[in-house]
C-alpha positions, 0 to 999 in steps of 0.5 A: 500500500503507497503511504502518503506520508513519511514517518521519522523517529528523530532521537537525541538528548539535547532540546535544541536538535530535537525541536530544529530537526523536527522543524525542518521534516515537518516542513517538507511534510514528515511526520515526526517522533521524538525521543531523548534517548536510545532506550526511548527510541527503541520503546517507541520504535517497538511501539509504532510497529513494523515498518512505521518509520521510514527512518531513524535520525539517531544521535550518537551520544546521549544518556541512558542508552546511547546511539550504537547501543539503541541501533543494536537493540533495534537490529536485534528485535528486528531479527528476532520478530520478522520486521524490515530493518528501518534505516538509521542515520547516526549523527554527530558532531564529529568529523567522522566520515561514514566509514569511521562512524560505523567502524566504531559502531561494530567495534562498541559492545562487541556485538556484531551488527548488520551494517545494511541500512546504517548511514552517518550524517554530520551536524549542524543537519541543514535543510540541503542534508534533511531534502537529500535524506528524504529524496529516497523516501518521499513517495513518488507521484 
């Protein structure tokens, strides 16, 4: 069935990121959802059931549970239900290349983790990173 809209779980501890990056979806149509932190994205992630979120916009460091932690808990309820792997953009604020970012993310916790679906965004996310992302979601007409 072809949604018209696009839904996006934004998790992130700090305030400010949440409401300007649910600010800047919502103007290109998103439907958002908010979290302040990895255990509260997997909850409402769970919740929202499979195949709700068309993507994840996961900080990486935050309290409680922290990014890496949140992706592989969400990798590892997917495998053990039957659900589709939601794509997860991780971002921070440092300069890692994509590359970095998810080497770091296999070597955390030890655990290993399906990569297919993981990607890295830098901050500051503007409006010209948040139309990129969407162009492979925005249902065509």
């Amino acid at each position: 069935s072809m949604r018209e809209t696009v839904n996006v779980l934004i998790a992130d501890d700090y305030v400010h990121n949440r409401e300007l990056h649910k600010l800047l979806l919502e103007r290109e149509g998103v439907v958002v959802s908010l979290a302040t932190n990895g255990r509260e994205a997997l909850q409402k992630y769970k919740e929202n059931g499979n195949g709700y979120y068309d993507f994840i916009l996961m900080d990486v460091q935050m309290p409680e549970m922290d990014g890496f932690t949140s992706a592989k808990e969400i990798r590892e309820w997917e495998q053990n239900n039957g659900w589709n792997q939601a794509h997860i953009y991780f971002v921070s604020g440092e300069y890692y290349s994509e590359d970095e970012v998810l080497t770091s993310l296999q070597r955390s916790q030890g655990r290993s983790v399906d990569m297919t679906g993981l990607f890295s965004l830098r901050k500051p996310i503007d409006i010209q990173i948040i139309r990129r992302v969407l162009h492979k979601y925005k249902k065509q007409d």
